[in-house]
C-alpha positions as CSV (number, residue, x, y, z in Angstrom):
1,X,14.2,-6.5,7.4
2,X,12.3,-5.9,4.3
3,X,13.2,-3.3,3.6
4,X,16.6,-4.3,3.7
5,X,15.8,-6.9,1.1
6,X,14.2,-4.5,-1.2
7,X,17.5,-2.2,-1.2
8,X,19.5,-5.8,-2.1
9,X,17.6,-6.6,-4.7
10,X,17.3,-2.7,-6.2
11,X,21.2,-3.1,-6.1
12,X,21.8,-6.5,-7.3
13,X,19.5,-6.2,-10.2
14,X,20.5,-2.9,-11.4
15,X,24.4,-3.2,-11.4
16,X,24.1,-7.1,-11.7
17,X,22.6,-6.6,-15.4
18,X,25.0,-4.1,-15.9
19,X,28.3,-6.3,-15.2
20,X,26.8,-9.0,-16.9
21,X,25.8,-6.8,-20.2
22,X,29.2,-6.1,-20.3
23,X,29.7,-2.9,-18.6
24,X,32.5,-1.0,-16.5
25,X,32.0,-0.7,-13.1
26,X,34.8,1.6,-13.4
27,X,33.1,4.5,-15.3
28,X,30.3,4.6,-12.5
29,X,32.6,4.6,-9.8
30,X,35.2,7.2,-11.1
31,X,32.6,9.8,-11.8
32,X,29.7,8.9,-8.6
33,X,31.6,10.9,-5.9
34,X,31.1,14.5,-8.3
35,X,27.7,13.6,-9.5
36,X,26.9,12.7,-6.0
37,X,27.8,15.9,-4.7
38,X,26.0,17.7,-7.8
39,X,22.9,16.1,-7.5
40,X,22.6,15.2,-3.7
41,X,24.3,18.7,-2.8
42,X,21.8,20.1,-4.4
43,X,18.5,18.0,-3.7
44,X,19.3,18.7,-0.1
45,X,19.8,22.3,-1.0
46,X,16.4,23.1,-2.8
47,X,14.5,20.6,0.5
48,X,15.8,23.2,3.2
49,X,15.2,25.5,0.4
50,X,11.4,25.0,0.3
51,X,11.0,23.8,3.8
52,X,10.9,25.6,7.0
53,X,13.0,24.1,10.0
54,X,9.8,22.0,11.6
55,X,9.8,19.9,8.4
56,X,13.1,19.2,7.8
57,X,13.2,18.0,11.5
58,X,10.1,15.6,10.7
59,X,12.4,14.5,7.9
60,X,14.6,13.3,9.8
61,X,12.9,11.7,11.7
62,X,10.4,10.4,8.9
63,X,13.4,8.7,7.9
64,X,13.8,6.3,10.8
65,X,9.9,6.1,10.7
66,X,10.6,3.9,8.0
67,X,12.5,1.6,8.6
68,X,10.8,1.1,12.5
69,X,7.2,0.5,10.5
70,X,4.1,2.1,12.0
71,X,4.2,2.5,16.1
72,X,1.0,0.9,16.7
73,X,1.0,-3.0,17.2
74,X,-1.9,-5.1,17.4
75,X,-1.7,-5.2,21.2
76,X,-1.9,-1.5,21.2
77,X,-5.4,-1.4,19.7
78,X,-6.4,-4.2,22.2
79,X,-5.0,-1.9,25.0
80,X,-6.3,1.1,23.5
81,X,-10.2,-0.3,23.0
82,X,-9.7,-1.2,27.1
83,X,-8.7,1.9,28.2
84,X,-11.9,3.7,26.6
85,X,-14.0,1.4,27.9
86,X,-12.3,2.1,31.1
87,X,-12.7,5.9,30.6
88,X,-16.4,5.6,29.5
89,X,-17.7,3.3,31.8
90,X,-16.6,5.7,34.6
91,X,-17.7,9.0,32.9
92,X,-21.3,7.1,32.6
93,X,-21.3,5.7,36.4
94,X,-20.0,8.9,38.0
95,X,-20.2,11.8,36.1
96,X,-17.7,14.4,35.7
97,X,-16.4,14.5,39.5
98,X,-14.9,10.2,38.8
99,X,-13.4,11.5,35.1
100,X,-11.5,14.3,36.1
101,X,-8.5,13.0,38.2
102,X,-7.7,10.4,35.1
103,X,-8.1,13.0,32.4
104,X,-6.7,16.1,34.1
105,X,-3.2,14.2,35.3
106,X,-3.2,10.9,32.9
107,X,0.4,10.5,34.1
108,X,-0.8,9.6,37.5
109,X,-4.1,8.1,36.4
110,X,-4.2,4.5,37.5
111,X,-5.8,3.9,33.6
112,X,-3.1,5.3,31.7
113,X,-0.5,3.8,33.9
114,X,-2.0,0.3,33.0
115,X,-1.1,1.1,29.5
116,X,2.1,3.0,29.3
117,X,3.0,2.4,25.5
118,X,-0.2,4.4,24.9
119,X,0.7,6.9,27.3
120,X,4.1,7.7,25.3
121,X,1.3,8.7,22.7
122,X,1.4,12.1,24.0
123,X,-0.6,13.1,20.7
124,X,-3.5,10.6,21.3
125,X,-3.5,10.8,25.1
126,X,-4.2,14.8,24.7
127,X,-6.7,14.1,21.8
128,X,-8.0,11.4,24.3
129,X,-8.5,14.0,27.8
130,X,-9.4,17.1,25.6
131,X,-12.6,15.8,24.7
132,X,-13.5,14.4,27.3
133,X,-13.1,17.1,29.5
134,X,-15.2,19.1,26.8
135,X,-17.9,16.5,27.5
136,X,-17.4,17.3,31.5
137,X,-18.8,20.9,30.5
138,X,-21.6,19.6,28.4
139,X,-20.4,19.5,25.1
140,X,-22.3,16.6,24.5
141,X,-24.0,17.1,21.1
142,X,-23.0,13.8,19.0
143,X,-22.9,15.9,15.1
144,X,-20.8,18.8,16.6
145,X,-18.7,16.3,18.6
146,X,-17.8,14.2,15.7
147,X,-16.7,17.4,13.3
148,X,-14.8,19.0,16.0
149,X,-12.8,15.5,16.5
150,X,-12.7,15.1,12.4
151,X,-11.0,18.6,12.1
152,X,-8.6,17.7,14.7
153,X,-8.1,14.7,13.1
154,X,-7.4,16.0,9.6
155,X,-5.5,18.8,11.0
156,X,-3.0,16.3,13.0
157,X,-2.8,14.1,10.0
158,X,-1.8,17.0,7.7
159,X,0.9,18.1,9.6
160,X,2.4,14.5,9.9
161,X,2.4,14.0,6.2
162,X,4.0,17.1,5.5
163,X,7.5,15.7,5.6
164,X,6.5,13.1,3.2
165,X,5.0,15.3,0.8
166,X,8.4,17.4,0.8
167,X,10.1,13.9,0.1
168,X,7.7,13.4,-2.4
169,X,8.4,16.4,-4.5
170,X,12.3,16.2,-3.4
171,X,11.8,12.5,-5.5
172,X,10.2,14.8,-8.7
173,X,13.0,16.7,-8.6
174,X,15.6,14.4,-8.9
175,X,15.5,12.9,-12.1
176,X,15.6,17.0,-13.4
177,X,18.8,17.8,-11.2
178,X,20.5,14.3,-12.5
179,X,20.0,16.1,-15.8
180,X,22.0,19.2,-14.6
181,X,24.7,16.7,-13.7
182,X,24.6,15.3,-16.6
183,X,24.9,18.7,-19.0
184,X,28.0,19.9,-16.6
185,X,29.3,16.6,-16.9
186,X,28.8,17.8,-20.9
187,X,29.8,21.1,-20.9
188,X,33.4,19.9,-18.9
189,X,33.1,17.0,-22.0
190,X,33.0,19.6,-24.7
191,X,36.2,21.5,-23.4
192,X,38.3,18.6,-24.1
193,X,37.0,17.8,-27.8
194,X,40.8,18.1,-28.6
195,X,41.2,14.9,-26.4
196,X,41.4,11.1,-28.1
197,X,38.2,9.7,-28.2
198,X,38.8,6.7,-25.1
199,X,39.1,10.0,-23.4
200,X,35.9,11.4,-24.5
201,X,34.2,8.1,-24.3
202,X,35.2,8.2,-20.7
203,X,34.2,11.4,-20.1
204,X,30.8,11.3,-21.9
205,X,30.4,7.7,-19.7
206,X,30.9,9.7,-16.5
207,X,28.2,12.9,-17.5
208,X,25.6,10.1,-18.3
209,X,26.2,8.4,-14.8
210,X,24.8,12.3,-13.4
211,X,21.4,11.2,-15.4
212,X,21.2,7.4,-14.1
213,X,21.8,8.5,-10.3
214,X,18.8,10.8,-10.5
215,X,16.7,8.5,-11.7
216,X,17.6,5.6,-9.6
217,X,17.5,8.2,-6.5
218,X,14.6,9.0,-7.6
219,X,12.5,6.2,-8.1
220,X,14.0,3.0,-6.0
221,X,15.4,5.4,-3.0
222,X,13.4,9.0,-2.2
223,X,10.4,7.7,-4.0
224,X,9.7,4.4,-2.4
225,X,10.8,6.5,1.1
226,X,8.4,9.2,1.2
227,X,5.3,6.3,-0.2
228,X,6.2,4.4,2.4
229,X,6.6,6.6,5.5
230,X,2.8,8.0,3.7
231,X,1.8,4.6,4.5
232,X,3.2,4.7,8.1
233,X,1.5,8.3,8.2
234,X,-1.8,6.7,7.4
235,X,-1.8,3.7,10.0
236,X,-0.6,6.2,12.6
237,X,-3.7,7.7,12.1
238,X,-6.1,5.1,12.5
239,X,-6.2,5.1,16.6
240,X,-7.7,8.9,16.4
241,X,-10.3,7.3,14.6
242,X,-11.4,4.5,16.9
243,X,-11.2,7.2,20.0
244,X,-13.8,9.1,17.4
245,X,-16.3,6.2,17.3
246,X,-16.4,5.5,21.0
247,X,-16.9,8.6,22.0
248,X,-19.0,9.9,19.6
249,X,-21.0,6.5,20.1
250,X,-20.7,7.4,23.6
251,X,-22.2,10.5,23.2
252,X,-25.0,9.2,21.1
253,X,-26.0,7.6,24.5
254,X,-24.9,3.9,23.0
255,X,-23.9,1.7,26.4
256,X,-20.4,2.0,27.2
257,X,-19.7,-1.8,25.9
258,X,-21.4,-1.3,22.2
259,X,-19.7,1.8,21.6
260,X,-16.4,-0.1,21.8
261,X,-17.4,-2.9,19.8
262,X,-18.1,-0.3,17.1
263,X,-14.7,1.3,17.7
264,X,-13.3,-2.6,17.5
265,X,-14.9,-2.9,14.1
266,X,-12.7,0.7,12.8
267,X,-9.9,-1.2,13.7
268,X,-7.6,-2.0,10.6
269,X,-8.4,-5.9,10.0
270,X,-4.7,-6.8,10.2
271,X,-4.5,-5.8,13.8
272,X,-8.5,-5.9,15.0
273,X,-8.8,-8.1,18.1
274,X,-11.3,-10.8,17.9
275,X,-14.9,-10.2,19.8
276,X,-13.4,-13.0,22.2
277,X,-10.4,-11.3,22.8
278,X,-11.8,-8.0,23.5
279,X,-14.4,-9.4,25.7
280,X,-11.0,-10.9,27.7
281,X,-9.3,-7.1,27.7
282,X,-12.5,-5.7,28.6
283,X,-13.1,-8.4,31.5
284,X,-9.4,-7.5,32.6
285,X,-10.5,-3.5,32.9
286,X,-13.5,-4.6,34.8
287,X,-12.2,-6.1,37.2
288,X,-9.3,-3.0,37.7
289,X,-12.2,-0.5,37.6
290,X,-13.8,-2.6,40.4
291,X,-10.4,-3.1,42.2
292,X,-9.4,0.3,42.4
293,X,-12.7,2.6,41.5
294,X,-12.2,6.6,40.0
């Protein structure tokens, strides 16, 4: 929806104070279908150019990212600080031997399955059982615990910006390739100087429109694109980071219950369940872990 509005209001104030400057809708329209294919034929050129096939598939994708809005609602965080409490509370009451079923099989874990918006977070959930199970073999040391999680973290984070920073720089380039446009547009001008000048007027018009589409591609389309799916990037991101205070907390030998109120308090303040509420969740996994023990 908003964005939407924002695409409305690039459009009606741009060509709006246009028509009522005076202008000729004509001119633009006449010459966008060439300097469309000049400048978007070849802005999708140099991106497969100086892509390889992974991020131009991300691309794609990063484009419906953006107009969805980040995956995780507050719910999900609610859900999420449950099912580590869920997960801790039965590493701490029995050991390795009541972890493994839920961490080796999280499909069939009656945990998981309580949640299953989280478990279509096939990225988290492994993040989730991988360390875990490196805990089940004694990797328990709280400093190397939180670096190894950190690198992951960075790593995964890395690779799910790359398609935005190749948007990014596709958005740099833009204004330039309007330019090229533009001097073809000049060069085709400067073959017909034997022509009246309403003709060369025209003609001149139509080059300059090559300049004014890279430039609004640029910075009201690709630009405002690839910041926002950075932003999407970035909130995507912030679940890794509450699994990495629980456990780490966990491991720090913090009781089960405290280490998710610390994880709570990572939460991003927009969707951060209240202490009430997550003592509600957390009373909800109780009772299941009692109900239906690993």
């Amino acid at each position: 929806m908003l964005n939407g509005i924002g695409v409305v209001v690039i459009l009606v104030c741009v060509f709006g104070s246009f028509i009522l400057s005076g202008g000729n809708l004509t001119v633009i329209f006449h010459a966008l279908p060439h300097e469309m294919m000049a400048i978007g034929g070849a802005a999708v050129g140099a991106f497969i150019f100086s892509n390889n096939m992974g991020t131009v598939k991300k691309a794609g994708g990063g484009f419906m990212r953006v107009f969805k809005g980040p995956h995780w609602k507050e719910s999900d965080y609610r859900d999420l600080l449950s099912l580590l409490f869920s997960l801790l509370a039965t590493f701490r009451k029995g050991g390795a031997t009541a972890i493994e079923p839920h961490i080796e099989s999280p499909e069939t874990s009656t945990f998981f399955s309580a949640y299953p918006r989280l478990l279509k977070d096939h990225h988290l959930v492994h993040f989730i059982c991988d360390y875990l199970r490196m805990m089940t073999v004694n990797f328990e040391d709280p400093h190397q615990l939180a670096e190894a999680m950190e690198g992951d973290i960075e790593r995964h984070h890395e690779e799910e910006l790359a398609p935005q920073l190749a948007l990014q720089t596709m958005a740099d380039g833009l204004p330039a390739l309007g330019i090229v446009a533009a001097v073809l547009g000049v060069i085709k001008t400067m073959a017909s100087i034997d022509q009246p000048t309403e003709i060369l007027g025209a003609m001149i018009g139509g080059a300059l429109v090559g300049t004014f589409l890279g430039v609004l591609l640029a910075y009201c389309f690709v630009g405002p694109i690839a910041s926002k799916l950075q932003q999407i990037v970035d909130a995507d991101s912030k679940p890794f980071q509450l699994v990495k205070t629980a456990v780490v907390a966990y491991a720090q030998g913090l009781p089960t219950q405290v280490a998710v109120e610390l994880a709570r308090r990572m939460t991003p303040s927009a969707y951060a369940p209240t202490f009430s509420e997550l003592e509600t969740s957390l009373d909800e996994a109780k009772e299941r872990l009692n109900a239906k023990p690993a």
